[in-house]
C-alpha positions as CSV (number, residue, x, y, z in Angstrom):
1,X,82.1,38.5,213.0
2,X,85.9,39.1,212.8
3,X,87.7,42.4,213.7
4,X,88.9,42.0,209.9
5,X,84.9,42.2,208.9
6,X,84.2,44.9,211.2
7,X,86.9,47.3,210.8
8,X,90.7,47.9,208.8
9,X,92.5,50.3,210.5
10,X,94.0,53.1,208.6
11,X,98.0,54.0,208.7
12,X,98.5,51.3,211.5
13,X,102.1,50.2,211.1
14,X,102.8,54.5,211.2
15,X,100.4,54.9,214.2
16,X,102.4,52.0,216.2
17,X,105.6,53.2,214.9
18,X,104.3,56.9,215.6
19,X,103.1,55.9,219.5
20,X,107.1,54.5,220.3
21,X,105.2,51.8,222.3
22,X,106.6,50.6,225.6
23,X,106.4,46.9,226.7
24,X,105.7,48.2,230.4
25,X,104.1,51.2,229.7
26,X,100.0,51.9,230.2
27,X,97.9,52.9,226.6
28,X,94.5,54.2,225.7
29,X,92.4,53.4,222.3
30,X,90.1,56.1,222.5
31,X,88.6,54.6,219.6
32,X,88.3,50.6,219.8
33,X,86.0,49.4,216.6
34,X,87.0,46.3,215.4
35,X,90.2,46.4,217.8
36,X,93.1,46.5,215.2
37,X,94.9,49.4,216.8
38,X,94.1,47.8,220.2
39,X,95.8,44.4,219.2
40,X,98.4,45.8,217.6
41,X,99.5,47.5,220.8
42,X,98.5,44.7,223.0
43,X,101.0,42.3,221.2
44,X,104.0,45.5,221.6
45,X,103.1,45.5,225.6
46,X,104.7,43.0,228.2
47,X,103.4,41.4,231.0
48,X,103.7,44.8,233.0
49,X,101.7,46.9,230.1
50,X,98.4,47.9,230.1
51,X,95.7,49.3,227.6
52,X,92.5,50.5,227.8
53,X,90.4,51.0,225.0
54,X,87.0,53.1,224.9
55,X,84.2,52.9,222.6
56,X,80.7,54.2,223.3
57,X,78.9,51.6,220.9
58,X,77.8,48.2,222.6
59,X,78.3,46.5,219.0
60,X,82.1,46.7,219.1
61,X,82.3,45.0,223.0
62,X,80.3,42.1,221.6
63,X,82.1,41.6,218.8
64,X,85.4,41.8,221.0
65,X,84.0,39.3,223.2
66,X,83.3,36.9,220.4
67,X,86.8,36.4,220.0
68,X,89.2,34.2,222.2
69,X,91.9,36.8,222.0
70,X,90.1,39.4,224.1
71,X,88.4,37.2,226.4
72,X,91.6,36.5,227.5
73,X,93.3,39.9,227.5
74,X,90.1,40.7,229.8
75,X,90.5,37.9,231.8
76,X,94.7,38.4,232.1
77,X,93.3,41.9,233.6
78,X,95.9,43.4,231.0
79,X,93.1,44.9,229.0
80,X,90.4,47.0,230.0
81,X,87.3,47.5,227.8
82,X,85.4,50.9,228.7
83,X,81.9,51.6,227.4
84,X,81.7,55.1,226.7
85,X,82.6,58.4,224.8
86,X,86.4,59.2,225.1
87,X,85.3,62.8,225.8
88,X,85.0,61.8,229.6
89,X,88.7,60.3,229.1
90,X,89.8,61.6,232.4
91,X,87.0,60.4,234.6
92,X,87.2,57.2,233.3
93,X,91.0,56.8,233.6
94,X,90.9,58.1,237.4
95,X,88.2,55.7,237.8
96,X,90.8,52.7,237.1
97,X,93.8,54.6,238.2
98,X,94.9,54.8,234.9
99,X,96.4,58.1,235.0
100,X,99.3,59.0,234.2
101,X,99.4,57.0,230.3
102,X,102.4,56.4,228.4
103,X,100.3,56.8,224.9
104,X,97.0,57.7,223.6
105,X,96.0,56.5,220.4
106,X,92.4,58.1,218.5
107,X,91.2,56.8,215.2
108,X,88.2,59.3,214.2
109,X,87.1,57.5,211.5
110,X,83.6,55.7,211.1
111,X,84.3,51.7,211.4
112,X,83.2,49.7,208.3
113,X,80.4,48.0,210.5
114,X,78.8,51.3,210.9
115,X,78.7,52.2,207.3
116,X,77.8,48.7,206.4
117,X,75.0,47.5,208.9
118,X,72.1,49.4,206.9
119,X,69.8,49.3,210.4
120,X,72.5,52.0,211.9
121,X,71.7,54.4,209.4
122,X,74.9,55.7,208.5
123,X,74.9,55.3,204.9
124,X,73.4,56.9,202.1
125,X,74.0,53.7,200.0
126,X,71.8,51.4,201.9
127,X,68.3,52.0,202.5
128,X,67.7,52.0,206.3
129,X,66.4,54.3,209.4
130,X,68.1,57.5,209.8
131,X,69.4,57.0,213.3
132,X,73.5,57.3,213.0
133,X,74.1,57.4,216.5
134,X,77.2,55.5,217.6
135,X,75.6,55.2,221.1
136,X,72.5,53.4,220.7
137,X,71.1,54.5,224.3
138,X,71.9,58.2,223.2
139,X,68.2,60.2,222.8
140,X,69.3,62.5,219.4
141,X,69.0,60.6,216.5
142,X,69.5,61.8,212.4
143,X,65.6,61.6,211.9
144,X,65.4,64.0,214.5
145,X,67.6,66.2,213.5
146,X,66.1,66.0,210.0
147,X,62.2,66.6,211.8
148,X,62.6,68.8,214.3
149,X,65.7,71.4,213.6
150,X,64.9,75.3,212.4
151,X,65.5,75.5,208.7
152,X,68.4,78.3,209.4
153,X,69.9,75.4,212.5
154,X,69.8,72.8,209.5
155,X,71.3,75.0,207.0
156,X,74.3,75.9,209.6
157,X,75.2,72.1,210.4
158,X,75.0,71.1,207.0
159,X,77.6,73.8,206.0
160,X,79.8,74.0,209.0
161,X,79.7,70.0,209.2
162,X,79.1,69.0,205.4
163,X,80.9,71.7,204.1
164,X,78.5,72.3,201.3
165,X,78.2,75.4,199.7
166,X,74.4,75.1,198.6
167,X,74.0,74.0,202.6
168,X,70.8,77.0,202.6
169,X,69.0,75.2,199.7
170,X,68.8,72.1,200.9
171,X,67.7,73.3,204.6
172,X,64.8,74.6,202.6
173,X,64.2,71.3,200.9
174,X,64.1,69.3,203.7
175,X,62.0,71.8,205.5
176,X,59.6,72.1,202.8
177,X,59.7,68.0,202.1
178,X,58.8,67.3,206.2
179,X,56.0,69.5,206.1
180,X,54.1,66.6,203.8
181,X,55.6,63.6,205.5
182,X,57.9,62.7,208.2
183,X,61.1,61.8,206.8
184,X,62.7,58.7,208.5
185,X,64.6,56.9,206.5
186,X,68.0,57.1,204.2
187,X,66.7,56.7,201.1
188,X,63.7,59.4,201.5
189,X,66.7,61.7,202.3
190,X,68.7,60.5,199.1
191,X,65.8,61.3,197.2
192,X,65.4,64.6,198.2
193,X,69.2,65.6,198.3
194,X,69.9,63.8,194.8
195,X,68.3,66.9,192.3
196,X,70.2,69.1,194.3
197,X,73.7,67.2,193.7
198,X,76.0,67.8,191.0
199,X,75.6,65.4,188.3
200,X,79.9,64.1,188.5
201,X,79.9,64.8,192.7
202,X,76.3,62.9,193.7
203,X,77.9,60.5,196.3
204,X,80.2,62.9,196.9
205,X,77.2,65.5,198.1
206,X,75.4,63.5,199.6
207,X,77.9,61.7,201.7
208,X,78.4,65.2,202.7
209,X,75.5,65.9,204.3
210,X,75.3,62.1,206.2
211,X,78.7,63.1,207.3
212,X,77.0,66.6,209.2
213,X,74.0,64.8,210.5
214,X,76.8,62.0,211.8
215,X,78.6,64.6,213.2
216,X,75.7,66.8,215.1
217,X,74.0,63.6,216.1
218,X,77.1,62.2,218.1
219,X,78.6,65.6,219.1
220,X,81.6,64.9,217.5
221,X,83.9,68.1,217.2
222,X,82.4,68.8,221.1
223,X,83.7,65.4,222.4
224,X,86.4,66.0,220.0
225,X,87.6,68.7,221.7
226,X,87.2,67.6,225.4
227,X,89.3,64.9,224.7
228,X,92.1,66.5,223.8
229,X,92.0,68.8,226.3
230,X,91.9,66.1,229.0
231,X,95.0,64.1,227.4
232,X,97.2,66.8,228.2
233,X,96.1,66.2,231.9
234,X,96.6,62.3,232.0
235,X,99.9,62.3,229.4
236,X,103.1,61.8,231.3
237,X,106.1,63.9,230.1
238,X,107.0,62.1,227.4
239,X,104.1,60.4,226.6
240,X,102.4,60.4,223.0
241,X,99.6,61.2,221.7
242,X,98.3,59.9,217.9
243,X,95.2,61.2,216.3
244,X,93.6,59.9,212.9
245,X,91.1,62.4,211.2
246,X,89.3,62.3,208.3
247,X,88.0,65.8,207.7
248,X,89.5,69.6,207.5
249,X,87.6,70.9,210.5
250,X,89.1,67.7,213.1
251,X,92.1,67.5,211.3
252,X,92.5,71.6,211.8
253,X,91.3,71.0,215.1
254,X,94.1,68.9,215.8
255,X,96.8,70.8,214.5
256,X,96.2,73.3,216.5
257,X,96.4,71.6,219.6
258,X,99.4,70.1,219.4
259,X,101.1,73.2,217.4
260,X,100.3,75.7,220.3
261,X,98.0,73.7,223.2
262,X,95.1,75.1,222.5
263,X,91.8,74.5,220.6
264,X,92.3,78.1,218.8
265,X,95.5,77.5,217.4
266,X,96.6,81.1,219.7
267,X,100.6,80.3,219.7
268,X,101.9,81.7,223.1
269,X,105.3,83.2,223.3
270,X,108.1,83.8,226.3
271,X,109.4,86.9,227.1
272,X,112.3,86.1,224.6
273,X,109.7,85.4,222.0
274,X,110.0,81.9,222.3
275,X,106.8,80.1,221.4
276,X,105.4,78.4,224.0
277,X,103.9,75.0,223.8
278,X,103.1,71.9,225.8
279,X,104.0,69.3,222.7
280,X,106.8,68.5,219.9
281,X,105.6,67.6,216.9
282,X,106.6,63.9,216.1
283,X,106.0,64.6,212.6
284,X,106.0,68.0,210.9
285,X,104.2,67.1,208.1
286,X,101.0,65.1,208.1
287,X,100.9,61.2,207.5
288,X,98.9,60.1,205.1
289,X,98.1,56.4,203.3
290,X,100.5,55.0,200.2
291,X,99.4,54.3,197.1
292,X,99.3,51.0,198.5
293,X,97.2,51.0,201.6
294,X,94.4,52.9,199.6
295,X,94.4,50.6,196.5
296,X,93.8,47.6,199.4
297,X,91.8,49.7,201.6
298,X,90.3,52.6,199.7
299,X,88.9,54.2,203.0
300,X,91.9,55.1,204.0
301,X,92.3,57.9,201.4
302,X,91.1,60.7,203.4
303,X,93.2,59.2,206.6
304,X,95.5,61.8,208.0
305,X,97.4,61.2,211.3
306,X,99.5,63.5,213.4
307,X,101.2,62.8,216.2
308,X,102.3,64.7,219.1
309,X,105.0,64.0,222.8
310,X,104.0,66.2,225.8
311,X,107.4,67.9,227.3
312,X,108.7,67.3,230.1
């Protein structure tokens, strides 16, 4: 399986370009997948650089490790693979004396692998168990949440997370469906949603709702959030950090964080009136794919990257 197979990254030549990469300097890949971004930095750094990337999913270090290229970037001692979530960024970097990083790099989108290994559970195209958890050792999984959440919890996920307007109905379907038989895999779920979808926005809908059962299964916008409040902690001055998102609520998330330094989005201001802010902007408006990219990768339409230097 080939890091091409399991993953294209999204907006990488903008990332890199984005990140100002040093040979010598130290990097994180908070999100490693199929290890595109991670090469791509790897073959900027020198013999004094390091990089670390995280992933929480056991799938991408054995894919890695079926390739020469990382067995010998492990083995050079240049290139550090950590197994876990990217929310514990800071423990994990103190625990290799990582700290402080020249760059941080976070790609939030769901790897090709995921969507396209139907025993994961991810999509609503293929017919598999609803699990959708990235870390398979992890307890929560979709069929649970499906099973065992309040109608009124399901209904608030499926909106806040899913963003769907008739989130309340379809709390009540599923409700009213599991009281008859346990609902465990993709495809009993499609069947349920489907009468409820709009007749032009079906995948649309549904991927929707696998997008807020993703999303509460894996904790996202908690560890989302964690993260970024850590990287302000391990960043030297100077340092960058470049985050990919794919939906309004991490993407707004984000903004905020490197507009003002906080999760709100509260801008703080000196006694001048001054605001007050631990970042620059790199880029003041978004980044988002060409024409190009999404014709030869069209999951790359809904990529939107931002970038962001803590002052000195």
């Amino acid at each position: 399986m080939s890091d091409t197979i399991y993953h294209i990254p999204a907006l990488l030549n903008e990332t890199l370009e984005g990140l100002a990469v040093k040979s010598a300097g130290t990097y994180v890949d908070m999100t490693f997948g199929g290890g595109g971004h991670s090469r791509a930095i790897m073959e900027r750094l020198s013999e004094g650089g390091r990089l670390l990337s995280f992933d929480q999913d056991t799938d991408a270090f054995d894919n890695a490790m079926q390739q020469q290229y990382w067995q010998d970037a492990a083995e050079s001692g240049r290139w550090q693979f950590v197994h876990g979530n990217f929310r514990y960024l800071k423990n994990f970097l103190r625990y290799y004396n990582a700290i402080p990083v020249d760059g941080i790099l976070a790609d939030l989108g769901v790897s090709f692998h995921h969507f396209d290994t139907s025993e994961r559970g991810f999509s609503f195209r293929l017919s598999g168990p609803l699990d959708m958890r990235m870390n398979r050792q992890a307890t929560l999984s979709a069929a649970d949440v499906v099973n065992t959440y309040s109608e009124e919890r399901l209904a608030d996920i499926i909106y806040l997370y899913g963003e769907c307007r008739n989130a309340r109905q379809i709390a009540k379907a599923v409700v009213k469906s599991r009281s008859h038989a346990t609902i465990e895999r993709t495809e009993q779920l499609c069947d349920l949603l489907t009468p409820l979808c709009g007749r032009d926005k079906e995948k649309k809908d549904l991927a929707r709702v696998f997008q807020a059962l993703r999303i509460e299964v894996n904790d996202e916008m908690s560890a989302l959030k964690e993260m970024l409040t850590a990287s302000l902690d391990v960043l030297c001055s100077g340092g960058r950090i470049a985050v990919l998102t794919y939906h309004s609520l991490e993407d707004r998330m984000v903004k905020n964080f490197f507009k003002t330094g906080n999760l709100e989005g509260r801008l703080e201001k000196d006694f001048y009136g001054n605001p007050v802010t631990p970042f620059l902007q790199v880029n003041s408006k978004v980044i988002t794919a060409s024409a190009e990219e999404v014709e030869n990768n069209p999951r790359s339409r809904s990529a939107k990257l931002r970038i962001a230097e803590k002052k000195g």
